[in-house]
Residue, then its C-alpha position, 0 to 999 in steps of 0.5 A: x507510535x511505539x518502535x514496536x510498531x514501526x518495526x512492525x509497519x516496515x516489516x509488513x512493507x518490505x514483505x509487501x515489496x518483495x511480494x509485488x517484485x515476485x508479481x513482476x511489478x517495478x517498485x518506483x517509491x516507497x514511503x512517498x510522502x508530500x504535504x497532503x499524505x503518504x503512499x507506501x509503496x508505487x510500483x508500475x505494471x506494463x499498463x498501470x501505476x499501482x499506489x499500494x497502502x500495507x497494513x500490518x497486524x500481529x493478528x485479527x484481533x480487532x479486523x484483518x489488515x486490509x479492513x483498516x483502510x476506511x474512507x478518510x485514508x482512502x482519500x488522503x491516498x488518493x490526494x497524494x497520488x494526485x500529487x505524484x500524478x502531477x509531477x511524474x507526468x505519467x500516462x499509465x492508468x492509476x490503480x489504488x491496492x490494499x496489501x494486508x500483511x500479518x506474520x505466519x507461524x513459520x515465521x513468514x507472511x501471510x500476504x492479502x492483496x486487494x487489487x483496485x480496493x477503491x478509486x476516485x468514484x468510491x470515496 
């Protein structure tokens, strides 16, 4: 991957964690990485924990963000949140979200948040 591109992703998620601050959520992780994946950010609710995958695009070119997340990465999340589950030993209710970021004209970003994306069911 170039640096470019790594700049890119960090910027998409640090917007992405500064955007889920502002809804009131408690960022618990990010970039959790184990054998089997990486999450990039975790954050809790009052009632759920929330495994958020950012997807970052200079534009819509080739789809919004939010469409790049298919089945096969859909699956590694949730295997790593298995893992997370496993040693946190939480009893909150998982949630998986998709945030979509991309750069506005002003400089900022345009932020797309799809909460419950996909679950243990739809995969």
């Amino acid at each position: 991957m170039t640096e470019a591109r790594l700049s890119l992703g960090a910027w998409g998620e640090e917007q992405a964690a500064a955007y889920l601050l502002r809804q009131g959520l408690k960022i618990l992780a990010y970039n959790f990485t184990t054998p089997v994946g990486e999450i990039d950010i975790i954050a809790r609710s009052r009632r759920e924990l929330i495994f958020v995958e950012v997807k970052t695009r200079r534009s819509q070119a080739y789809g919004a963000p939010c469409e790049a997340v298919g089945p096969r990465k859909q699956r590694q999340i949730l295997r790593t949140a298995q893992w997370y589950l496993a040693e946190s030993k939480s009893s909150l209710q998982p949630r998986f979200d998709v945030i979509g970021v991309m750069p506005d004209a002003s400089g900022g970003a345009r932020i797309e948040h799809i909460q419950a994306a996909f679950g243990l069911g739809g995969v």
